[in-house]
C-alpha angles and dihedrals in degrees: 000000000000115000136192095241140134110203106356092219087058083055092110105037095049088046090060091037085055092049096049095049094054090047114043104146090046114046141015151185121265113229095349085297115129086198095067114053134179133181101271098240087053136165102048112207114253096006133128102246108220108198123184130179132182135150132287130272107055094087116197088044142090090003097032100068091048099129169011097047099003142042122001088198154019135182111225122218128189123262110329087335127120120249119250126267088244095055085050087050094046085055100045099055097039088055093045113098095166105290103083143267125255113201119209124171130129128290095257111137098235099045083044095060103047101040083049082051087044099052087042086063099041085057096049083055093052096259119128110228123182130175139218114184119205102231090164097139105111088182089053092067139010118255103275099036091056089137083072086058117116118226116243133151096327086073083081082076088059101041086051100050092040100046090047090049089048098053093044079072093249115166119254092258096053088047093058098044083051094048097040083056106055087041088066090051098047126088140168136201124177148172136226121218101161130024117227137233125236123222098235090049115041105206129061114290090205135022136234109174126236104267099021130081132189128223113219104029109157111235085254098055090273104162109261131206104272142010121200147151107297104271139205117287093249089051099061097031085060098050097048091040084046094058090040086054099050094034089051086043077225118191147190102285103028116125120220154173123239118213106189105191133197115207087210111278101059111098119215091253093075098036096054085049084054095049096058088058083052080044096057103037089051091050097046084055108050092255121143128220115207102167135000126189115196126193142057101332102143105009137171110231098265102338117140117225133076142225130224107206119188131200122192111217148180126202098282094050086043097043082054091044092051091044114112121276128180120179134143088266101027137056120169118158 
């Protein structure tokens, strides 16, 4: 896989020099440190501040959906590893004006352990810091065990929720309840048609052979539930729409969102081929639609494949995901 690089251990840092400097006015640097970023106008007086973090590579997630509507704030780790304590910290403290700070990122361990470290030393430092992890991968963990899930596109739900709760002017704890609630609601399957090649390496980490595809794959090469022969559009999409629907326990009547993802390489096109067999099964089964995104919204560098995330909602989790939103990466009005 060629790439448009320097020096490939640079990847990262020039990536994030490159952001801030074509978006000045609407995000910085904390401390004079490009791996931990705010909104520029952070932190807002009397708002909840919502930080994320994550590792590199996913564009537009974790940095891409830093603010107007959604997050004040993301810690930036190299490529699929996970930022420092001390960059969370850095964040943290930079988004808090007084009203708390809610963490949301995905269940991986290592992101686990230092934003935990992060939130103890906020406190210690008088700031009140809670977490919601996105543990939306129905193929990382059975039903029942979803605490084991990992957190993949579907944590745009949250972010969005969160971030229009948040700016409502809505109290931590409000924030939370409202959060906690659309993460039970919100789940993601995908499929891999292509591994990806990190920077520092040079050459696939993983393999998924030419003509075969696996359900399941984690955005980081993580093994998923089943490899096959590439199959038909309306073969994957009703797989991946089929374990949703059981997982969700969805019926005639419920009202939901549609993310339809791309992991880098697949282009719309396919995707929105993909979104009229969601549409017709939905439909077929008495499921409403009431918004659908399609694009890059968690990717894997260059990996080829997508993810379909669904989020059950009622009025009030509709009326936070059709709020306004405007971030580098991210306009919604």
């Amino acid at each position: 896989m060629q790439k448009i690089l320097n020096i490939p251990k640079e990847f990262v840092g020039e990536m994030l020099e490159g952001i801030l400097q074509a978006y000045p006015t609407q995000l910085k640097a904390v401390d004079g440190d490009n791996h931990a970023l705010a909104r520029a106008d952070a932190p807002i007086a009397g708002k909840v501040g919502i930080a994320t973090g994550g590792g590199s590579g996913h564009l537009p997630l974790f940095l891409g959906y830093v603010g107007k509507g959604l997050l004040d704030g993301v810690a930036v780790g190299d490529v699929f590893q996970s930022p420092t304590a001390d960059q969370m910290l850095a964040v943290t403290k930079q988004v808090n004006s007084g009203a708390g700070v809610l963490y949301i990122y995905g269940n991986y361990g290592g992101d686990v352990m230092n934003f935990d470290l992060a939130a103890e030393l906020a406190g210690a430092e008088g700031i009140r810091v809670e977490t919601i992890l996105g543990a939306d991968d129905v193929a990382s963990a059975p039903k029942g065990e979803e605490s084991r899930r990992r957190g993949i596109a579907g944590i745009f739900f949250l972010y969005k929720v969160a971030g229009a709760a948040a700016a409502a002017g809505k109290s931590l704890d409000e924030v939370v309840t409202i959060t906690k609630r659309a993460a039970a609601q919100t789940r993601t399957m995908g499929v891999a048609l292509s591994p990806v090649t990190l920077p520092t390496v040079g050459h696939p980490t993983f393999e998924v052979k030419a003509g075969e595809m696996e359900i399941g794959m984690g955005i980081h090469g993580e093994p998923g539930i089943r490899k096959a022969k590439l199959e038909t559009a309306d073969q994957i999409t009703t797989e991946l729409i089929s374990a949703i629907k059981s997982d969700l326990s969805l019926k005639s009547g419920d009202k939901v969102c549609v993310l339809m993802n791309s992991l880098g390489a697949t282009p719309p096109e396919e995707l929105y081929i993909m979104y009229r067999q969601v549409k017709k099964i939905f439909s077929g089964d008495g499921i409403d639609v009431a918004r659908v995104y399609v694009g890059e919204f968690a990717t894997s560098l260059e990996m080829a494949g997508a993810s379909i995330s669904v989020i059950r909602v009622d009025s009030e989790l509709l009326g936070y995901i059709n709020a306004a939103a405007h971030t580098p990466f991210f306009t919604q009005v």
